[in-house]
C-alpha positions in Angstrom: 16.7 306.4 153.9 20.1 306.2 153.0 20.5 308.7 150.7 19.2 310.9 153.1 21.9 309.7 155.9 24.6 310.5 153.4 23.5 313.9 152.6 23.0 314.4 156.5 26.7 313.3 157.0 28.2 315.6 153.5 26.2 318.6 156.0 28.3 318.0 159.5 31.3 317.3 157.7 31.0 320.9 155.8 30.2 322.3 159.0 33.3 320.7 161.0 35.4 321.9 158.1 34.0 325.6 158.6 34.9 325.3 162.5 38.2 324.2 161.5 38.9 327.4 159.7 40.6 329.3 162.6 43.5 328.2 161.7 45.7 328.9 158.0 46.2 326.4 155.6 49.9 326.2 157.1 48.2 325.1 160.3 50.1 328.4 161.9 47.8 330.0 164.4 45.5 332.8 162.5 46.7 336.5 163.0 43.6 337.0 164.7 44.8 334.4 167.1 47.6 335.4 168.0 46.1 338.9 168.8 43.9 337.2 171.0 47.1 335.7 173.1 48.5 338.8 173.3 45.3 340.5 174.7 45.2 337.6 177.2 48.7 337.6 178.0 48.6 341.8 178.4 45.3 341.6 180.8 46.3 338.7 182.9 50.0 338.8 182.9 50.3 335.2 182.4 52.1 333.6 179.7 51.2 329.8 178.9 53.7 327.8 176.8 52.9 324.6 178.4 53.0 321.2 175.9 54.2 323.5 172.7 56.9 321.4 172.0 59.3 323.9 172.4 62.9 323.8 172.0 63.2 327.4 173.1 61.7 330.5 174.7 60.4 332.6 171.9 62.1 335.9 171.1 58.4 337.2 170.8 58.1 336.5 174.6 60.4 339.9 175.1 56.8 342.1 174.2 55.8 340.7 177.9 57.9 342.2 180.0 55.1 342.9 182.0 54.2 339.5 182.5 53.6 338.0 186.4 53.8 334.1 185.0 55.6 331.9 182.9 54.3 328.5 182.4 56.6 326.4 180.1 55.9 323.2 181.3 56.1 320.1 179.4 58.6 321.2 176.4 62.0 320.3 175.3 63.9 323.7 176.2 67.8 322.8 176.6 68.9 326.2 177.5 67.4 329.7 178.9 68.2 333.0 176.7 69.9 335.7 178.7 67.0 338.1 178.2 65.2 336.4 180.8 66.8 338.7 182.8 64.3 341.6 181.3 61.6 340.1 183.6 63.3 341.6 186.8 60.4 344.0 187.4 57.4 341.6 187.0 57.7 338.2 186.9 57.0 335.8 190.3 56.1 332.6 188.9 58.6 330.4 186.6 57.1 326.9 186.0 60.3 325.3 184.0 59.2 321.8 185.2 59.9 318.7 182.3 62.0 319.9 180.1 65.7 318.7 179.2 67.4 322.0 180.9 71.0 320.9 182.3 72.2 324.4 183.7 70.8 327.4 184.8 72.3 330.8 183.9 73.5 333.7 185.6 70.5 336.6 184.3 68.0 334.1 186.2 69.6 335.7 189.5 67.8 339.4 187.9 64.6 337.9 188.2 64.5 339.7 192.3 60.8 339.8 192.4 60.4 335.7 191.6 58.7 334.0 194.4 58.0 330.4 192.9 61.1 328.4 190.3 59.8 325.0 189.1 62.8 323.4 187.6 61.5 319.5 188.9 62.1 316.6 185.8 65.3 318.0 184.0 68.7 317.5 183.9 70.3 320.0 185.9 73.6 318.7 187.8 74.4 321.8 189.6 72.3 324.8 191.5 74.4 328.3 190.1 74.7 331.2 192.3 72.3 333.0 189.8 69.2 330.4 191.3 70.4 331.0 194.4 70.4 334.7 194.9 66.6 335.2 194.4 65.8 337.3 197.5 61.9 337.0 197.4 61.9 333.2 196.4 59.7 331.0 198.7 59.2 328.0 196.8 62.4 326.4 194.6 61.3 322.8 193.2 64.2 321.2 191.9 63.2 317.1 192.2 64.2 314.6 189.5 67.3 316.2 188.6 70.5 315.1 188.4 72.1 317.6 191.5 74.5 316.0 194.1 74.5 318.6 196.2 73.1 321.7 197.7 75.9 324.5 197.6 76.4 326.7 200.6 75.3 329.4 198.5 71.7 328.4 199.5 71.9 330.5 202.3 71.3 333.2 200.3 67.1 332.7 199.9 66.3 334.1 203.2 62.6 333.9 202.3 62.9 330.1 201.1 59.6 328.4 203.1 59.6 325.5 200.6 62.8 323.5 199.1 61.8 320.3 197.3 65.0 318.4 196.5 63.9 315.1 196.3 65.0 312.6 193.8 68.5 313.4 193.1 72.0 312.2 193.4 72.6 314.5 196.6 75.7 313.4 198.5 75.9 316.6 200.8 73.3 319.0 202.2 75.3 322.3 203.1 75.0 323.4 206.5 74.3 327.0 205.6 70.9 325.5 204.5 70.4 326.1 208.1 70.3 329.9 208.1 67.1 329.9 205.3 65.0 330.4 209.2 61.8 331.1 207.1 62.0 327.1 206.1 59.1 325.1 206.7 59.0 322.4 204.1 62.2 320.2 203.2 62.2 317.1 201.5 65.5 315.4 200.3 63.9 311.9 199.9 65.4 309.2 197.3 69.3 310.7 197.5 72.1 309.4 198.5 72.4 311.3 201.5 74.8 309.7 204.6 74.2 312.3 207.0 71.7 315.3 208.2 73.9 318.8 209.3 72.9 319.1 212.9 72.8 322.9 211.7 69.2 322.4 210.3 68.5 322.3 214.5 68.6 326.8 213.8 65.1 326.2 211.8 62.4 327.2 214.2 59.6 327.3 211.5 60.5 323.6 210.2 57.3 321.3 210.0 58.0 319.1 207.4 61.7 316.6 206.7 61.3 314.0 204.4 64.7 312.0 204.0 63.1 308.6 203.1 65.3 306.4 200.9 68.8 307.8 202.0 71.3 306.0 203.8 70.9 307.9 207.3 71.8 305.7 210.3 71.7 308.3 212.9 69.4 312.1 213.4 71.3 315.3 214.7 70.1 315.5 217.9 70.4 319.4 217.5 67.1 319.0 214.7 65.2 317.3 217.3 65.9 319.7 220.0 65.8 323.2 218.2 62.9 322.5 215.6 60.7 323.7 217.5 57.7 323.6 214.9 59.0 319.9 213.5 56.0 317.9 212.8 56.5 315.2 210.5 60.1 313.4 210.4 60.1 310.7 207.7 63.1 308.5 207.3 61.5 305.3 206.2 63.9 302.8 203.8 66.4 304.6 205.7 69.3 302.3 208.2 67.6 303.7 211.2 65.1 302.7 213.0 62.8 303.5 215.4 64.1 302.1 218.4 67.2 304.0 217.6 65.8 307.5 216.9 64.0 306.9 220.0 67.3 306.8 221.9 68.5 309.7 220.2 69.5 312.9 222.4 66.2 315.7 222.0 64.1 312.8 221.2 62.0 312.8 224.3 62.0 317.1 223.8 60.6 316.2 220.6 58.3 314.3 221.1 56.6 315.9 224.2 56.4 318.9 222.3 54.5 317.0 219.3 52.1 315.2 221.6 51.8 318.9 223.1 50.7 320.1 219.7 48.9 317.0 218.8 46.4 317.8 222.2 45.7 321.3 221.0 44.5 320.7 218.3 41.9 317.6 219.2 41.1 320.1 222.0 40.6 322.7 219.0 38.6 320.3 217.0 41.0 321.5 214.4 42.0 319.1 211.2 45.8 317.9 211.6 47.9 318.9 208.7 48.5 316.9 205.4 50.9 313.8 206.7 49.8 314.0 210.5 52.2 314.5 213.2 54.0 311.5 213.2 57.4 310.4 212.7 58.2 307.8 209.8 60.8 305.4 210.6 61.5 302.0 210.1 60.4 299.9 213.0 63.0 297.3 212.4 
C-alpha cells in the first residue's frame, strides 16, 4: 500500500512539473506567451500591467498605440516617460492608482481622448496644467495624495462629472472649480479645508459634496440656493452643525426642493440613489 502511494505521488508531481513548463528556466514569460499578450492586447485594446512590480512603463508598451486601456495598478512606477503622449488617438482609460508617482508630466495633457485618470494612493503634491487640460475627461481620481490644493486651472475639464479629492492636505479649493457645470460628484473629505467657494452655487448638475473631516464652520449659502440637483451634503466631523446649517441663507430652498425630489420618487416607486437624500452634519 505504500509503495503504491509513493509511486502515485512521483506521477502528480511529474505531471505538475509538465504544467509548469510554460514558462523558461529563467522564469521569463515563454515567447509563445508573450505572443499571446500581444494578440490580447491587439483584439481588445487593453493593456494590463496591474501587480508586475513595475518600476516603469515598458518601452515595449510603444507597439500599442492602439490601445483603449492602461491598467498599471498596484506597481512602484516613480515617474511617467514622455511617450505617453503617443496614446493621443486611442487611449480613454489610465488606472495609475498605488504607485509611488510624485508628479505628473506635461505629454499627459496629449492624451485628448482620455475620459477616466486614476492617480488615487501616490505621492503627487501638485495637479500640473498637463492633468488639467484633458478636454474629454469625466472622471479624475486623485485621493490619498499629498495635493494641498486644486489650481484654478481646473476649470479647464469642462466635461469633469466626477472629481474625487479626498484624502489630501487641500488647504484651498479654487473657485474656478465652479465653472466644470457638467459636475455631479465632488468629494473633498479628510483635508484641511476652512472654507467652501460659494462659486460651487454655478453647479446645476451637483448631486453629491462630501466635505467630512474638514474644518468648515459655515456653507456658502450660494451652494445651497443654485445647486439645484444637490442631493447629499455630508459635512460630518466638521465644526458645523446642524442647527447651524439649518439657519443658513438657501437652506429652507434646499431643502424643499430635496423633500420635492424625495416625493417623486416614492410616488415613482423608484430606488433612491447610493447615500439617500440626506444631509450629513453633526447634530451637536
Amino acid at each position: 500500500m505504500l509503495r503504491s502511494l509513493v509511486q502515485e505521488f512521483k506521477k502528480l508531481a511529474q505531471k505538475d512539473n509538465t504544467m509548469g513548463c510554460a514558462s523558461s528556466k529563467s522564469g521569463k514569460p515563454s515567447k509563445q506567451t508573450a505572443q499571446q499578450q500581444q494578440r490580447t492586447r491587439a483584439a481588445t485594446g487593453i493593456v494590463s500591467l496591474r501587480d508586475h512590480k513595475l518600476k516603469a512603463l515598458p518601452d515595449s508598451l510603444q507597439q500599442d498605440y492602439r490601445a483603449r486601456v492602461i491598467d498599471a495598478a498596484n506597481n512602484q512606477l516613480a515617474a511617467l516617460p514622455p511617450w505617453l503622449g503617443g496614446f493621443a488617438a486611442s487611449l480613454n482609460r489610465l488606472v495609475l492608482s498605488h504607485n509611488q508617482l510624485t508628479f505628473l508630466p506635461p505629454e499627459l495633457g496629449q492624451l485628448t481622448q482620455l475620459k477616466t485618470l486614476l492617480l488615487d494612493h501616490n505621492r503627487v503634491r501638485s495637479l500640473s496644467g498637463a492633468a488639467l487640460s484633458l478636454p474629454k475627461l469625466e472622471l479624475l481620481d486623485v485621493s490619498h495624495n499629498q495635493l494641498e490644493t486644486i489650481p484654478p486651472a481646473v476649470e479647464q475639464l469642462t466635461a469633469l462629472r466626477q472629481l474625487r479629492a479626498q484624502n489630501n492636505s487641500l488647504g484651498v479649493v479654487a473657485s474656478e472649480l465652479g465653472h466644470c457645470a457638467a459636475l455631479e460628484e465632488l468629494d473633498v473629505s479628510s483635508n484641511s479645508l476652512v472654507a467652501l467657494p460659494s462659486e460651487l452655487g454655478a453647479l446645476q448638475r451637483l448631486q453629491t459634496l462630501s466635505a467630512s473631516g474638514n474644518d468648515i464652520a459655515t456653507v456658502p449659502p450660494e451652494l445651497l440656493r443654485g445647486c439645484l440637483a444637490l442631493q447629499t451634503l455630508s459635512l460630518h466631523d466638521c465644526p458645523i452643525t446642524f442647527v447651524e446649517l439649518e439657519a443658513t441663507e438657501g437652506y429652507e430652498e434646499f431643502e424643499q426642493r430635496r423633500r420635492t425630489k424625495f416625493t417623486k420618487v416614492i410616488a415613482s416607486n423608484a430606488m433612491l440613489p447610493t447615500g439617500g437624500m440626506q444631509e450629513s452634519v453633526n447634530r451637536n
